[in-house]
DRENFI-685751 format. One line per 8 residues: their letters; for each residue x, y, z of C-alpha. Coordinates in steps of 0.05 Angstrom, whole numbers, padded with zeros to 5 digits. Layout:
A) X,Y,Z; ...
END
This chain:
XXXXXXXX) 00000,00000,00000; 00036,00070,-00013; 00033,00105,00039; 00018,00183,00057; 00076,00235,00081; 00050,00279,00133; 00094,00343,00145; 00098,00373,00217
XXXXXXXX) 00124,00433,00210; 00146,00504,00240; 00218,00509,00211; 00239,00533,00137; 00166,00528,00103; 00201,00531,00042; 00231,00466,00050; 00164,00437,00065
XXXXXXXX) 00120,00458,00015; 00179,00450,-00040; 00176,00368,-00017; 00099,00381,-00018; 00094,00400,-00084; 00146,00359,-00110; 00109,00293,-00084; 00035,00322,-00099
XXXXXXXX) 00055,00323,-00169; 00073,00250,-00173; 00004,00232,-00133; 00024,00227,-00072; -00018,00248,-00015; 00021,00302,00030; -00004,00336,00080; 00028,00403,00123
XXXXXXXX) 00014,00408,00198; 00039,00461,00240; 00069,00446,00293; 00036,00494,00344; -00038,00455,00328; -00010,00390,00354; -00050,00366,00429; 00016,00357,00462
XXXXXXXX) -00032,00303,00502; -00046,00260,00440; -00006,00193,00413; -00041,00209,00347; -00049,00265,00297; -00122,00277,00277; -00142,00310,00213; -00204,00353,00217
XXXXXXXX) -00228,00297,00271; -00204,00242,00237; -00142,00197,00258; -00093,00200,00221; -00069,00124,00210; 00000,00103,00233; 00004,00037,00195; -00006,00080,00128
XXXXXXXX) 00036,00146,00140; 00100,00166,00147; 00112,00242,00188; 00162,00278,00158; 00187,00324,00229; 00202,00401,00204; 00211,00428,00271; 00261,00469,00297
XXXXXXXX) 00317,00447,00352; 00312,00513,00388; 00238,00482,00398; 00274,00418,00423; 00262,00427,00503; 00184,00453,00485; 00172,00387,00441; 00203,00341,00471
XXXXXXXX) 00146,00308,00499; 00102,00302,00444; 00150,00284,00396; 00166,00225,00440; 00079,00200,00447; 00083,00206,00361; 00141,00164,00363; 00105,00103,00396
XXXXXXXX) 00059,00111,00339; 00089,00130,00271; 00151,00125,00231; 00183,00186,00238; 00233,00225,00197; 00283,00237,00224; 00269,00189,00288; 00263,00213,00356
XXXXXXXX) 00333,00188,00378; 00364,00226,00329; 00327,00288,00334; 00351,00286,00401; 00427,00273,00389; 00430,00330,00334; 00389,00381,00383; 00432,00368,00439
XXXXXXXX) 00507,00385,00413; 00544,00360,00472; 00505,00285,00457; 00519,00301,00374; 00601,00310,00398; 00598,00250,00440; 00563,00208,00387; 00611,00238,00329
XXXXXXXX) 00671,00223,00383; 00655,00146,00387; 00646,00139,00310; 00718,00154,00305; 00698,00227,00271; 00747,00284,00287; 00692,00348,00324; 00717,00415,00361
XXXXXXXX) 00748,00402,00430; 00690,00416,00472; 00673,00422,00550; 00610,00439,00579; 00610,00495,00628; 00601,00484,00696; 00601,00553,00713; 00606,00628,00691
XXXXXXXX) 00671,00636,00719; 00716,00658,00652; 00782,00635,00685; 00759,00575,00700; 00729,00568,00632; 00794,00585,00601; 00832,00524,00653; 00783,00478,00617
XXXXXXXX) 00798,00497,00546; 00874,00506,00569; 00868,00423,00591; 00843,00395,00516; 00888,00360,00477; 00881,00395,00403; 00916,00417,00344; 00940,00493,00351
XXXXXXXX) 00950,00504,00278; 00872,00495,00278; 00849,00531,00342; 00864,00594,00377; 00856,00578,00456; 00861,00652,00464; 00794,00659,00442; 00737,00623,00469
XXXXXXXX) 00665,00606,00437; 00608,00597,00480; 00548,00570,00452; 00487,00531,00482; 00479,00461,00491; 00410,00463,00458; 00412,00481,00377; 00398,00558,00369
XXXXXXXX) 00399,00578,00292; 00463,00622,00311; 00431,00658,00367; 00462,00668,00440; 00534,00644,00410; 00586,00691,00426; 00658,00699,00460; 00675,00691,00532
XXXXXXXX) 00677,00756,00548; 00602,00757,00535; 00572,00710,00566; 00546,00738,00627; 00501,00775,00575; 00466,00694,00556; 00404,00677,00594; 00423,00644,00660
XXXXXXXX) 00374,00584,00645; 00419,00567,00590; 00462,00501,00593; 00531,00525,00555; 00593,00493,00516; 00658,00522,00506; 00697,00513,00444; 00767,00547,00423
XXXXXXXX) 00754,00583,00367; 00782,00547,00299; 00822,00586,00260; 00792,00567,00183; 00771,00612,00132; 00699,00622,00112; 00720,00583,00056; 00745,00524,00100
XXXXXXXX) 00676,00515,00125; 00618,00469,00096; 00549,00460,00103; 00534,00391,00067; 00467,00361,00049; 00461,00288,00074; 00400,00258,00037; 00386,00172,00050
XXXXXXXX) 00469,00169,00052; 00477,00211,-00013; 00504,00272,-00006; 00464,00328,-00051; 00507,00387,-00049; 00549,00429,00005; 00559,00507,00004; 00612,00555,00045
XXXXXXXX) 00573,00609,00086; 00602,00667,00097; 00592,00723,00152; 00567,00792,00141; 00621,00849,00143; 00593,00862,00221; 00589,00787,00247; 00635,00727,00246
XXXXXXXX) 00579,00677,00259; 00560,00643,00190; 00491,00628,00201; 00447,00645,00144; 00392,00667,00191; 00437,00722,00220; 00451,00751,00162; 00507,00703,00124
XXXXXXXX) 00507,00691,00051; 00530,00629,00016; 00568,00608,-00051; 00574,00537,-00082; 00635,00488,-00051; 00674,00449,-00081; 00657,00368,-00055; 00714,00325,-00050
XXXXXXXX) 00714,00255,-00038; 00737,00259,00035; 00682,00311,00049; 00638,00264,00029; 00660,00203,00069; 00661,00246,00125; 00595,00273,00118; 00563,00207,00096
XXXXXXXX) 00597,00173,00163; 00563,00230,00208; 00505,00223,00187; 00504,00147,00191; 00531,00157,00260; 00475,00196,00290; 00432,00145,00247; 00398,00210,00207
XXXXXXXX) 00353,00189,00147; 00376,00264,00126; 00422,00317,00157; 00455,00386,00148; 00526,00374,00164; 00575,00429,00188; 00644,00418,00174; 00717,00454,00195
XXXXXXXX) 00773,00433,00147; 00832,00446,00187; 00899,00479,00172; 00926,00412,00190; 00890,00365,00136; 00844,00336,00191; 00756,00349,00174; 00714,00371,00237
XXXXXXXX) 00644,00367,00246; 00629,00417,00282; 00547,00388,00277; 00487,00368,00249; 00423,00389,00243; 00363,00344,00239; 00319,00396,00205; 00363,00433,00156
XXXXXXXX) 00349,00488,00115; 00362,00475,00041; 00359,00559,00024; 00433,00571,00012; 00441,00505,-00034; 00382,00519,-00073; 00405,00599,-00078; 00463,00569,-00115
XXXXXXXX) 00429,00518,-00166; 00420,00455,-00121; 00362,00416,-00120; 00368,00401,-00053; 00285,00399,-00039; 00272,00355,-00095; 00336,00301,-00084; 00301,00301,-00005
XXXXXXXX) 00238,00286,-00031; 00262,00234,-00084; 00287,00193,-00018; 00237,00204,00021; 00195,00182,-00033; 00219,00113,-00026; 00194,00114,00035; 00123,00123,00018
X) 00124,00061,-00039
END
């Protein structure tokens, strides 16, 4: 029986309604949820009243990880239900980046030294970073990232000297800060273990974070072989059906991922000619057969 997707969404509409469209048009049925009209009570989804059947649907999960900590819980009751995409486990591995360095650690995968802060004290954030073992032609231990344990699109990452400005509810890492190039960092596209595309995104004149959503733009990279065995082995190792992967390609030869991110945005691959919605819909629609 082919089955029907059913998109729950809240994060990059575009991506959504481009995989809509793309499997309406080959007679699929697809349907968009939002998020917010979810009963954070219910095992099931209901469609104007009617349940929506788990034996005959598969939930595509367009939510994003800053969300992670709100929907949690209901995202676990769909999950004894319905075959998810990406699954519950590895929604929560790529939300929490501490777990997604762990995980990344034990596959044998090279990731950004890392500790989590224990407190707000900046010295003895600084003897933390000062203890990891780490290749100084790659980092700078002089200065130090902070950035929250939860996924946050770019926001509430900055230097140690700000932190005290972060909300105190906030669980934090601290990274050194690599030393690469705009240019010698990727975002790839991980779709079903083929990789669709990666681009370089760069920082605006005022920022040096290189998140699209604060204001980065992005130009085509150049995929080599190793990229993709990296990126292919991440997402494998977090056990993502389909991923954004970050990588650092260090002054030294070695590939970090730095993470991944369950429910990428496909904007800055598809700004520079790469069907990125349609090659995730083409797997997912394999899926649905």
């Amino acid at each position: 029986m082919v089955k029907q997707l059913v998109i729950i969404n809240n994060d990059s509409a575009d991506v959504s309604y481009g995989i809509k469209d793309f499997l309406t048009n080959k007679n699929y049925v697809v349907k968009v949820v939002e998020y917010y009209e979810l009963d954070i009570r219910e095992k099931f989804i209901y469609d104007n009243g009617k349940l929506v059947d788990p034996e005959n649907t598969v939930l595509l999960w367009r939510v994003s990880e800053s969300l992670y900590n709100e929907y949690v819980p209901v995202l676990s009751l769909l999950a004894e239900n319905y075959f998810i995409i990406n699954s519950a486990a590895t929604i929560h591995i790529c939300a929490d980046k501490h777990l997604t360095d762990e995980t990344l650690h034990y596959a044998g995968l090279e990731t950004i030294p890392t500790v989590l802060v224990e407190s707000r004290d900046k010295e003895l954030i600084k003897e933390q970073i000062s203890l990891l073992s780490f290749e100084r032609e790659d980092f700078d231990s002089t200065k130090i990232v902070i950035k929250p344990t939860i996924g946050s699109g770019g926001r509430n990452i900055v230097l140690l000297e700000e932190i005290n400005t972060l909300p105190k509810n906030l669980v934090l890492l601290a990274q050194p800060f690599f030393k690469a190039m705009p240019e010698e960092q990727v975002r790839i596209q991980v779709n079903n273990g083929k990789v669709s595309g990666g681009i370089h995104r760069i920082p605006s004149s005022d920022s040096w974070l290189n998140n699209l959503n604060v204001g980065a733009t992005s130009k085509l990279a150049k995929v080599t072989d190793e990229i993709v065995d990296v990126s292919c082995r991440a997402a494998e190792a977090v056990k993502a059906f389909y991923a954004g992967v970050d990588l650092v390609l260090g002054k030294s030869g070695k590939i970090y991922v730095l993470e991944l991110n369950s429910s990428p945005g496909v904007q800055g691959l598809s700004e520079n000619g790469v069907a990125a919605k349609a090659d995730i819909a083409e797997q997912i629609e394999k899926l649905l057969q």
